[in-house]
VMD Tcl script that builds the backbone (N, CA, C; Angstrom):
set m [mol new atoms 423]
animate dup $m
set s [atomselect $m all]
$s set {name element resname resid chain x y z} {
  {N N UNK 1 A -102.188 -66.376 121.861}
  {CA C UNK 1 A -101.899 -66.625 120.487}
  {C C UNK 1 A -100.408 -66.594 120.246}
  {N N UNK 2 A -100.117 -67.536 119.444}
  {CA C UNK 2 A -98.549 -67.705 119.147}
  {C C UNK 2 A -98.397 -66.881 117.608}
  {N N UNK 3 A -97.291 -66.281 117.791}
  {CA C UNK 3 A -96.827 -65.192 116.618}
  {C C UNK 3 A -96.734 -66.205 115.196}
  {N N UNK 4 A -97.488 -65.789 114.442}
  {CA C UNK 4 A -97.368 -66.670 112.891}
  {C C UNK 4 A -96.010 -66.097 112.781}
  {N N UNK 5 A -95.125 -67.198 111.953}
  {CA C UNK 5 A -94.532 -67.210 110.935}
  {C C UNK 5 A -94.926 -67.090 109.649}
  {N N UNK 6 A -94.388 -66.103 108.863}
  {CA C UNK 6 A -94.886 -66.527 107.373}
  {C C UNK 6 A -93.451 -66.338 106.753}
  {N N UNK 7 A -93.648 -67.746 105.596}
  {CA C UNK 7 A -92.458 -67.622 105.217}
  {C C UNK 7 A -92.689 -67.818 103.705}
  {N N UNK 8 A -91.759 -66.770 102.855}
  {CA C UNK 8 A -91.797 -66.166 101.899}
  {C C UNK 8 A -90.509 -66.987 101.069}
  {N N UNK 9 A -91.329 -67.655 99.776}
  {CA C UNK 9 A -90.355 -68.518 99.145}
  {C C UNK 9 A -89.959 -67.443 98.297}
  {N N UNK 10 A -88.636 -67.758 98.017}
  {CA C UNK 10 A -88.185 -67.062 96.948}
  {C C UNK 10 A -88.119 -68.155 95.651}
  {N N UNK 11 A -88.499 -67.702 94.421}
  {CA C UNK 11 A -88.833 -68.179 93.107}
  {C C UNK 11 A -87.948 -67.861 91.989}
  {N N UNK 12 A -86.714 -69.023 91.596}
  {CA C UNK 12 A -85.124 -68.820 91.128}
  {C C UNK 12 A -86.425 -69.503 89.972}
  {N N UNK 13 A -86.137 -68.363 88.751}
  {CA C UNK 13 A -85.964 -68.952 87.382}
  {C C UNK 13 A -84.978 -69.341 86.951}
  {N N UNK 14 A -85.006 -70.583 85.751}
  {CA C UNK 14 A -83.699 -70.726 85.098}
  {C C UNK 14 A -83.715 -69.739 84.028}
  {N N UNK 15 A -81.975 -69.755 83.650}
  {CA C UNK 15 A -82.147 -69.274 82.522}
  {C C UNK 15 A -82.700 -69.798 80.818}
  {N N UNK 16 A -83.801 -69.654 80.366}
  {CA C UNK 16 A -84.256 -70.179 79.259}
  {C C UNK 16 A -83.243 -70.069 78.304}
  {N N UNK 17 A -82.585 -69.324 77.724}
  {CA C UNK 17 A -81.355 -69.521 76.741}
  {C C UNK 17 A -79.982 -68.458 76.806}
  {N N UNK 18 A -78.916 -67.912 76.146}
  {CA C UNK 18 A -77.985 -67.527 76.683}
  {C C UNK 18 A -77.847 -66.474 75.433}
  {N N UNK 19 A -77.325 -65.668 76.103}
  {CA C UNK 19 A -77.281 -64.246 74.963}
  {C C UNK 19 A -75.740 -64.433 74.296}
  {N N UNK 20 A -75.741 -64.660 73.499}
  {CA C UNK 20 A -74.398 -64.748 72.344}
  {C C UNK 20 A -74.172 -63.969 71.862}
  {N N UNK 21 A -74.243 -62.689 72.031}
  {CA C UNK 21 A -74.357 -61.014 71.303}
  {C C UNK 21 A -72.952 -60.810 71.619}
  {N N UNK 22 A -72.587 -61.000 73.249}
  {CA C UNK 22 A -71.682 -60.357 73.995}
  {C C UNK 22 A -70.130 -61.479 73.332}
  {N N UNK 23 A -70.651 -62.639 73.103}
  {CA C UNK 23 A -69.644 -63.733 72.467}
  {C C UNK 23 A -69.331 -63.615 71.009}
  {N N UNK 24 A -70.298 -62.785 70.306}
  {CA C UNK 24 A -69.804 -62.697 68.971}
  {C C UNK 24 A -68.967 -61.440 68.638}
  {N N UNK 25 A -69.309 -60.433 69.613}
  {CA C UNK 25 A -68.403 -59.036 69.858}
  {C C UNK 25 A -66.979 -59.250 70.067}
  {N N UNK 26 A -66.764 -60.253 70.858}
  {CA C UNK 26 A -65.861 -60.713 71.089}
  {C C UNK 26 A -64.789 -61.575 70.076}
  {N N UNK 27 A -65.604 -61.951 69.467}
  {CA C UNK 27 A -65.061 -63.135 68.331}
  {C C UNK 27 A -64.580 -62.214 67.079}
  {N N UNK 28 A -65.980 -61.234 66.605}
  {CA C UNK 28 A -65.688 -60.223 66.285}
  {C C UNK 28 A -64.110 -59.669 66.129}
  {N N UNK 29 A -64.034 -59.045 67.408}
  {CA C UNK 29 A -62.764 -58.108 67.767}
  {C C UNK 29 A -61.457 -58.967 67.809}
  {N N UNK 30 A -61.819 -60.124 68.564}
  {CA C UNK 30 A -60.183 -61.051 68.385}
  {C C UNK 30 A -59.762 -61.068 66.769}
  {N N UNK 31 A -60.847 -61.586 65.602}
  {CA C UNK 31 A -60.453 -61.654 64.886}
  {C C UNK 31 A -60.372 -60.526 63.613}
  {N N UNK 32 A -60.795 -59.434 64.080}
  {CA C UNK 32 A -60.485 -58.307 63.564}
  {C C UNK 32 A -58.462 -57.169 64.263}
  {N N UNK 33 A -58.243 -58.009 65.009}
  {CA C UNK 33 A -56.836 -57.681 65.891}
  {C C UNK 33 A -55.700 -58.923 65.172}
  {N N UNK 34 A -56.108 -60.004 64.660}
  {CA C UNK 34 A -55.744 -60.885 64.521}
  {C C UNK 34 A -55.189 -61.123 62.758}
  {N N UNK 35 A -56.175 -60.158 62.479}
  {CA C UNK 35 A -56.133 -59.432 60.750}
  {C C UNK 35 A -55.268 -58.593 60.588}
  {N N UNK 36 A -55.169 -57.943 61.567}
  {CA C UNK 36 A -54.291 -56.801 61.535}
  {C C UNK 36 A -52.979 -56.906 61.393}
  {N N UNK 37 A -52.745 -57.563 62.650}
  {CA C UNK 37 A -51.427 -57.827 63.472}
  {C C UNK 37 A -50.718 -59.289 62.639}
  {N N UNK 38 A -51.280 -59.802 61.741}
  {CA C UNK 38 A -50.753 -61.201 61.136}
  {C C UNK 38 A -50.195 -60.670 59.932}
  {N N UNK 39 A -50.430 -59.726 59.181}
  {CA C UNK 39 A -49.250 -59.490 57.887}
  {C C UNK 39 A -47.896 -58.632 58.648}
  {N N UNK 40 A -47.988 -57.805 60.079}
  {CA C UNK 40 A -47.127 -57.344 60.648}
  {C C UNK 40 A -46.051 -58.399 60.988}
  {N N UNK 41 A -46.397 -59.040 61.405}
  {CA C UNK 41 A -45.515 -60.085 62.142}
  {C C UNK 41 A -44.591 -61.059 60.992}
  {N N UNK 42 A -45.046 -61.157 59.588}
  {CA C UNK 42 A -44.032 -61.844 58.784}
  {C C UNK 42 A -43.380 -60.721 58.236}
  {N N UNK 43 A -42.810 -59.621 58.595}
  {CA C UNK 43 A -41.879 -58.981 58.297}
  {C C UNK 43 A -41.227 -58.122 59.542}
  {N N UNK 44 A -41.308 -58.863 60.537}
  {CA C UNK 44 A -41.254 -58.127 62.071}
  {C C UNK 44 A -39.443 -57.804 62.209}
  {N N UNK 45 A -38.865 -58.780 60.739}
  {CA C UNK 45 A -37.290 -58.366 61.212}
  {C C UNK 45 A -37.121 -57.256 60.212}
  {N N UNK 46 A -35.953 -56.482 61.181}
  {CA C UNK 46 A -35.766 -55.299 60.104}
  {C C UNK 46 A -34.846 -55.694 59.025}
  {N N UNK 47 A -35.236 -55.945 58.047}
  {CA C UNK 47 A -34.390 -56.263 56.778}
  {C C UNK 47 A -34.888 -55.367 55.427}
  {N N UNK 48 A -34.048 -55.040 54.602}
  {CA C UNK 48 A -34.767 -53.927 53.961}
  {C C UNK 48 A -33.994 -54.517 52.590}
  {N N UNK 49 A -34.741 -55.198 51.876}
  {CA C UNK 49 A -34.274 -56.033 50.711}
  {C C UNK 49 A -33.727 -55.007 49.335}
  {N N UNK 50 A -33.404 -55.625 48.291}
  {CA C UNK 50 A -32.998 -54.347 47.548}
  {C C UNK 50 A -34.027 -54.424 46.325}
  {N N UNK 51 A -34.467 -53.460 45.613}
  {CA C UNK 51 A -35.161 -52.974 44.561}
  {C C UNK 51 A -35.363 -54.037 43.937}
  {N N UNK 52 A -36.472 -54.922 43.072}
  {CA C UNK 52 A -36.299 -54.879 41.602}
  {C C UNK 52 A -38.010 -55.708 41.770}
  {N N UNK 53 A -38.402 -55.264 40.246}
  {CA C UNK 53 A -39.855 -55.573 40.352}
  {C C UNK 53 A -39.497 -57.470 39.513}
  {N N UNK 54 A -40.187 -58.111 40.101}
  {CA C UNK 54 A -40.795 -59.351 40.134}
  {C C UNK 54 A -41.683 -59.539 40.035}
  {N N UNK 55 A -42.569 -60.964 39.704}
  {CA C UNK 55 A -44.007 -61.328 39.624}
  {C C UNK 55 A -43.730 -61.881 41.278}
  {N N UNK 56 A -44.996 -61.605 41.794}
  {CA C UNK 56 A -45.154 -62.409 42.935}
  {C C UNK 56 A -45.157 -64.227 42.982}
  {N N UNK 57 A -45.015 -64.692 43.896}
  {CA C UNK 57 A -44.664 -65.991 44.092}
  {C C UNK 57 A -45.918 -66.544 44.903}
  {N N UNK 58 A -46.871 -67.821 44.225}
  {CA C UNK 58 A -47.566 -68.141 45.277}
  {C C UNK 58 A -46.948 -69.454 45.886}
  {N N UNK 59 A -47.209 -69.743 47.079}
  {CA C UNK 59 A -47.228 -70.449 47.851}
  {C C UNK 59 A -47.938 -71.007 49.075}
  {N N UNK 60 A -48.361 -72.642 49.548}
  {CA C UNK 60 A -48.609 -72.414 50.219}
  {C C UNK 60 A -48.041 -73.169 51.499}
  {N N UNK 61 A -46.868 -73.321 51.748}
  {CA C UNK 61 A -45.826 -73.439 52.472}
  {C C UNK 61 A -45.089 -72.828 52.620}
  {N N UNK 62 A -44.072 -71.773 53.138}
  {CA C UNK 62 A -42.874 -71.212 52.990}
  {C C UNK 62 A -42.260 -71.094 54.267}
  {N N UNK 63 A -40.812 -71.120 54.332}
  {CA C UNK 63 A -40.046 -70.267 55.643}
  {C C UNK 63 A -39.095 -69.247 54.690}
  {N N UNK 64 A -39.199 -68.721 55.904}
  {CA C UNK 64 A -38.177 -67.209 55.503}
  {C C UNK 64 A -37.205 -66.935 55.820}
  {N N UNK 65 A -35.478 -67.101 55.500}
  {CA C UNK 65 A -34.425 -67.095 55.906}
  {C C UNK 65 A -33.883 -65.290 56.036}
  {N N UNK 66 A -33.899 -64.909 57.143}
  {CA C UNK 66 A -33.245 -63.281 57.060}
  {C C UNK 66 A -31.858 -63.801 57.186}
  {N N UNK 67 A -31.681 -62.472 57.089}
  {CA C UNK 67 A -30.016 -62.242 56.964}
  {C C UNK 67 A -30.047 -60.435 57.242}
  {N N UNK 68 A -29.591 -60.065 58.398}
  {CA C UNK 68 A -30.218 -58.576 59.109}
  {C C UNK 68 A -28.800 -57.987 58.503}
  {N N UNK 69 A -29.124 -56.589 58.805}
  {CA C UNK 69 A -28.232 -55.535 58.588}
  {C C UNK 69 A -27.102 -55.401 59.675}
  {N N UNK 70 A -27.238 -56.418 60.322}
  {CA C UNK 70 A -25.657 -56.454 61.527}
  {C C UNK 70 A -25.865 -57.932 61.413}
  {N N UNK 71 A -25.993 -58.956 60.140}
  {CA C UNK 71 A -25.310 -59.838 59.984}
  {C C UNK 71 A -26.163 -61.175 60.640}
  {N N UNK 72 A -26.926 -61.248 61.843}
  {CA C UNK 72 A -27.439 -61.962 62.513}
  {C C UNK 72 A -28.379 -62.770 61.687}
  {N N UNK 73 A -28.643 -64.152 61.706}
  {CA C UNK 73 A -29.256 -65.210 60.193}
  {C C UNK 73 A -30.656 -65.465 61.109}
  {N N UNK 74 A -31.848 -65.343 60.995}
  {CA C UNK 74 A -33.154 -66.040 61.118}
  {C C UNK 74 A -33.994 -66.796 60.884}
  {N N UNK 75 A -34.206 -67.531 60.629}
  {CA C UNK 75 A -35.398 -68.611 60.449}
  {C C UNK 75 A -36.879 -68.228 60.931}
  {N N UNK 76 A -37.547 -67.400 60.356}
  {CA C UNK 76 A -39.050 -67.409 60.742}
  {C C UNK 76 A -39.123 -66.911 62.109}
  {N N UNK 77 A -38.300 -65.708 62.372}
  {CA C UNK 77 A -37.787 -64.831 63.464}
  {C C UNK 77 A -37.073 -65.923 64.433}
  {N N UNK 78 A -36.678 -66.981 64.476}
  {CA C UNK 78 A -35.569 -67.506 65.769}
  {C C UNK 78 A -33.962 -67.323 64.965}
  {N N UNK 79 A -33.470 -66.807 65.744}
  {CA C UNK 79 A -32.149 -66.661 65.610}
  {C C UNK 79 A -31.279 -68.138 65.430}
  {N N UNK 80 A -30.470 -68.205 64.068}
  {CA C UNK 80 A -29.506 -69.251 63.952}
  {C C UNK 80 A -28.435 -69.280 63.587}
  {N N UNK 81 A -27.292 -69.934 64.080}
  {CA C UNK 81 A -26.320 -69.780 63.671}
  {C C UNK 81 A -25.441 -70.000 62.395}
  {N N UNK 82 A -24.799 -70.180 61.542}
  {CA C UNK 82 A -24.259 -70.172 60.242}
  {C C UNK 82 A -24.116 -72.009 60.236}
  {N N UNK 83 A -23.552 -71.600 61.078}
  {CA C UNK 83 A -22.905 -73.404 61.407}
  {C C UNK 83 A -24.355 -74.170 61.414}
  {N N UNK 84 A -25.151 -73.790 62.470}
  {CA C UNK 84 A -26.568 -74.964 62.286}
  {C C UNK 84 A -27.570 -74.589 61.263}
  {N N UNK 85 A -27.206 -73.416 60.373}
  {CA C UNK 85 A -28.299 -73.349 59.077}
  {C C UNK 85 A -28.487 -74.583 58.287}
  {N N UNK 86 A -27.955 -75.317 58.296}
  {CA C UNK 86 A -27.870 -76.711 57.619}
  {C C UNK 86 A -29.120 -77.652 57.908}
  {N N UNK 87 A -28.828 -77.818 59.464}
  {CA C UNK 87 A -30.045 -78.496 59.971}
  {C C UNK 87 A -30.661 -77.878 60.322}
  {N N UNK 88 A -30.953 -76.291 60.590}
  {CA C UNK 88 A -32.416 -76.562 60.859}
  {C C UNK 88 A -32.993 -76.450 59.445}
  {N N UNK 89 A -32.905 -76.053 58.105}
  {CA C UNK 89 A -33.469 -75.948 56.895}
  {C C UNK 89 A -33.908 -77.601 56.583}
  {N N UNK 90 A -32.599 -78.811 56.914}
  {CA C UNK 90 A -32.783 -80.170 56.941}
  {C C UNK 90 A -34.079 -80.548 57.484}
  {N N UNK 91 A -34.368 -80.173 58.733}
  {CA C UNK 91 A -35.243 -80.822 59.614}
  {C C UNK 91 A -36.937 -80.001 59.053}
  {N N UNK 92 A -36.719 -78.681 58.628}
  {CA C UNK 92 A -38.357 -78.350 58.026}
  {C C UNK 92 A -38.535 -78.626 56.842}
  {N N UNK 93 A -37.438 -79.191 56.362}
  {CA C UNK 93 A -37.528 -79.756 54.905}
  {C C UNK 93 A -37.600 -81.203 54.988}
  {N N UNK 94 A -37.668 -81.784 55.526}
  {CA C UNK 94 A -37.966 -83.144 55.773}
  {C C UNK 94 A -39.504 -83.317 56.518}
  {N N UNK 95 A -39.809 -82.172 57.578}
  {CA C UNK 95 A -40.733 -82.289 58.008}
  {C C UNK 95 A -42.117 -82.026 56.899}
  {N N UNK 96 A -41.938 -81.231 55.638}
  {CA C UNK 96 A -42.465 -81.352 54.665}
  {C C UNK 96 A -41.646 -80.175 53.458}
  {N N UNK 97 A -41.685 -81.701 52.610}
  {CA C UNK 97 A -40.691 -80.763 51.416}
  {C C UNK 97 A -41.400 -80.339 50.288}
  {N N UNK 98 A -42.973 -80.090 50.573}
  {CA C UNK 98 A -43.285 -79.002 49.960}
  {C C UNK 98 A -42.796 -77.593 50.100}
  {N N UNK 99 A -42.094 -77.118 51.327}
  {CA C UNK 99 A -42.003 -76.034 51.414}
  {C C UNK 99 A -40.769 -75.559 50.670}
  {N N UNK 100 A -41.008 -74.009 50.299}
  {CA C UNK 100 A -40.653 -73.129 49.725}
  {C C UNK 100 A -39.696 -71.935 50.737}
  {N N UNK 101 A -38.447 -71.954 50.364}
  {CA C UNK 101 A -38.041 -71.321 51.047}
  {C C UNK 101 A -37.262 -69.737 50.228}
  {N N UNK 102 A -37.729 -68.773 51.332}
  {CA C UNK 102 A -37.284 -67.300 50.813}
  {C C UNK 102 A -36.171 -66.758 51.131}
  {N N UNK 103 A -34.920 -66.434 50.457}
  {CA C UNK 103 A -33.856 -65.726 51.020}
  {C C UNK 103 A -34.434 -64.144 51.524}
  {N N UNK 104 A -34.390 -63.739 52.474}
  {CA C UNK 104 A -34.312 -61.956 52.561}
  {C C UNK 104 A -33.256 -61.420 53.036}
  {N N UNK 105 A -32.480 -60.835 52.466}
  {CA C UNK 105 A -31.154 -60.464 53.092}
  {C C UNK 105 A -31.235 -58.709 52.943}
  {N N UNK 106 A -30.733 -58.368 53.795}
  {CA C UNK 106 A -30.415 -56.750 54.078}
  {C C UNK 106 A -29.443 -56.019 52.298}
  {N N UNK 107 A -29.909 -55.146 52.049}
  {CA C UNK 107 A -28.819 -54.461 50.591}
  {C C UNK 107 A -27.925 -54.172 51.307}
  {N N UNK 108 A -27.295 -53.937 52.290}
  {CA C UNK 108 A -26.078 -53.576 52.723}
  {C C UNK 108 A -25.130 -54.907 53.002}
  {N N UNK 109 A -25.511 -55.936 53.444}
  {CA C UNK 109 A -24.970 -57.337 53.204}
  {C C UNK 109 A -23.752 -57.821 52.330}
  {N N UNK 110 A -23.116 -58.691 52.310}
  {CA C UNK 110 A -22.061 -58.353 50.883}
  {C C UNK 110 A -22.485 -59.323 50.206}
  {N N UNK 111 A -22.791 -59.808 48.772}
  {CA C UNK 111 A -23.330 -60.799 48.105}
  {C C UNK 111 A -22.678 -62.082 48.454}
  {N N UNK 112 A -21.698 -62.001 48.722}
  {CA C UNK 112 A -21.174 -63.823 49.060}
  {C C UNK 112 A -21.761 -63.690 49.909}
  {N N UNK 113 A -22.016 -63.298 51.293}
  {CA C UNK 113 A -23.074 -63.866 52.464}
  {C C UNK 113 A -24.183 -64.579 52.005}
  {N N UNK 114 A -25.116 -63.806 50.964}
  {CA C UNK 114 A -26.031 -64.471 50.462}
  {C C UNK 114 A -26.166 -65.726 49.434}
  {N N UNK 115 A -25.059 -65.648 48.446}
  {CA C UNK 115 A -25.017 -67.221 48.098}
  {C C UNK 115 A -24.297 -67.862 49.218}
  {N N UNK 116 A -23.784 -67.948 49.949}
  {CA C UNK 116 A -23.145 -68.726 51.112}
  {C C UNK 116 A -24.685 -69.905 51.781}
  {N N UNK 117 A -25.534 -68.411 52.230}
  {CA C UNK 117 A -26.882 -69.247 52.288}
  {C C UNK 117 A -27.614 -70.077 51.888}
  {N N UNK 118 A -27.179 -69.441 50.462}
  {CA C UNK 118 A -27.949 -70.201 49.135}
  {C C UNK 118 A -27.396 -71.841 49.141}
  {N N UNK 119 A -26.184 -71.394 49.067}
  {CA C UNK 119 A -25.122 -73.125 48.759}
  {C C UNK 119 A -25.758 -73.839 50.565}
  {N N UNK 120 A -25.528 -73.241 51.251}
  {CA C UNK 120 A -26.114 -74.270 52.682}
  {C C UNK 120 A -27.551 -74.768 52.411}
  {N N UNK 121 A -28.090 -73.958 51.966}
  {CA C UNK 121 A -29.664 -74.360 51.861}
  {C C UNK 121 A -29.953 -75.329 50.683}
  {N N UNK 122 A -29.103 -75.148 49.425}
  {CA C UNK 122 A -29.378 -75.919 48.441}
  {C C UNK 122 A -28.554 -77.498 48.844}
  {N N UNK 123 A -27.428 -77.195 49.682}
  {CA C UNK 123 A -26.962 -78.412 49.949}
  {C C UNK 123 A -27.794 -79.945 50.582}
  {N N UNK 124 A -28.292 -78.990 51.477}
  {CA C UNK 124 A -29.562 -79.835 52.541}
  {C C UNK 124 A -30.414 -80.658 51.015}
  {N N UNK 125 A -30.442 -80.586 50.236}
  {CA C UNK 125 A -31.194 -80.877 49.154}
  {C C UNK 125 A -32.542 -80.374 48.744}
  {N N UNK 126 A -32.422 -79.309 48.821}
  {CA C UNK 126 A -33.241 -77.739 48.755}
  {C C UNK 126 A -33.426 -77.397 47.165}
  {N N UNK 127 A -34.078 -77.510 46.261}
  {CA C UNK 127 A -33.741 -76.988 45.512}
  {C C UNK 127 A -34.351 -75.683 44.882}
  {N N UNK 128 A -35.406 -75.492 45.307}
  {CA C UNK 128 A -36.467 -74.136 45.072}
  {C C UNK 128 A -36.484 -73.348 46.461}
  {N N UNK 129 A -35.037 -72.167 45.763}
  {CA C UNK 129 A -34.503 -71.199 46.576}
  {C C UNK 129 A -35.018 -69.885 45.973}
  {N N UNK 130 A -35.757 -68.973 46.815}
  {CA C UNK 130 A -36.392 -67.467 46.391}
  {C C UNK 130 A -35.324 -66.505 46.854}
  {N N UNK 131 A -35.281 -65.314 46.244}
  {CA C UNK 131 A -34.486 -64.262 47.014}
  {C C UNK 131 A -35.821 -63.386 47.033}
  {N N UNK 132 A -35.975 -62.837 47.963}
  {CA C UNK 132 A -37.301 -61.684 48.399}
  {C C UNK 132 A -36.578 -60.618 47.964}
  {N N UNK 133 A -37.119 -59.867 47.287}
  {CA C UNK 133 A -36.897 -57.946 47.085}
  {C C UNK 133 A -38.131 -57.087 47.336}
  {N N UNK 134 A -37.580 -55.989 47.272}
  {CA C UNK 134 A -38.796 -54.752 47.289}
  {C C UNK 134 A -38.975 -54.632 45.745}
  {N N UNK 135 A -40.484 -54.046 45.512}
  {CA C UNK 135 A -41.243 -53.664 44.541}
  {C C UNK 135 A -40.338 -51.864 44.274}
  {N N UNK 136 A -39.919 -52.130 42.709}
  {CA C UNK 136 A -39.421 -50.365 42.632}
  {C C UNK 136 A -40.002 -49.400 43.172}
  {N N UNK 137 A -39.784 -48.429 43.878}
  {CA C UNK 137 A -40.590 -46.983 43.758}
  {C C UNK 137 A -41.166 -47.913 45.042}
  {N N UNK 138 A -40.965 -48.682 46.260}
  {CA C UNK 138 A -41.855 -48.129 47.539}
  {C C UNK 138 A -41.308 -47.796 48.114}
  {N N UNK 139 A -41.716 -46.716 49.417}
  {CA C UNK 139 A -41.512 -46.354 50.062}
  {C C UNK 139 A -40.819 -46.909 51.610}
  {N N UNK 140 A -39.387 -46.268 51.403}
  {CA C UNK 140 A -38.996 -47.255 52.333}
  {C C UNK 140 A -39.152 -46.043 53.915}
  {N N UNK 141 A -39.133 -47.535 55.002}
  {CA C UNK 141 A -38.796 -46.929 56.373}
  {C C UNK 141 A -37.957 -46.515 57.188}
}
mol reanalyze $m
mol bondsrecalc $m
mol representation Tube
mol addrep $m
């Protein structure tokens, strides 16, 4: 007698459908990190504006021109120089001139720095110029 073989199939189910529990946890959490971390980041330069209560401003376009406490000028956190504030305000204002643009300048600053800005920015043919301040009485950092 010759030795049987027996041979033993193995039996691969597919998968009938896909668990999305582990994908919505996920979606979840990105966009609960994403909530967080997004009002941080439009004030990520240290600029510490000066006092006075205002009505808020809506918008739904804006860039944000800093002006830091050692002088250095920003655009929507990239660093620019005095000399090219012209064009780059030109070029996002052309790219759409709905937008609204915010002065934030440091209180230690000397006020001609800040109309200096003002006159470059209004020159470009700018004409709805904001200055950003703090709300009285908050607490500063």
């Amino acid at each position: 007698m010759s030795p049987t073989r027996t041979r033993s199939r193995s039996h691969l189910t597919s998968i009938a459908r896909i668990e999305i529990t582990p994908l919505m946890d996920l979606t979840f959490l990105l966009l609960i990190v994403f909530m967080i971390t997004a009002p941080v980041l439009e004030f990520a330069v240290d600029v510490r504006p000066p006092e006075l209560d205002a009505a808020p401003l809506k918008c739904d376009t804006h860039t944000i021109i800093n002006l830091t406490r050692d002088g250095r000028l920003l655009i929507d956190d990239i660093v620019v120089t005095r000399e090219s504030l012209g064009a780059s305000v030109d070029r996002i204002f052309n790219a759409d001139p709905a937008t609204q643009f915010f002065v934030r300048a440091d209180e230690s600053r000397p006020y001609g720095e800040v109309i200096g800005i003002m006159r470059t920015v209004k020159a470009v043919g700018v004409t709805n110029i904001h200055l950003v301040t703090l709300s009285e009485g908050v607490i500063r950092r």
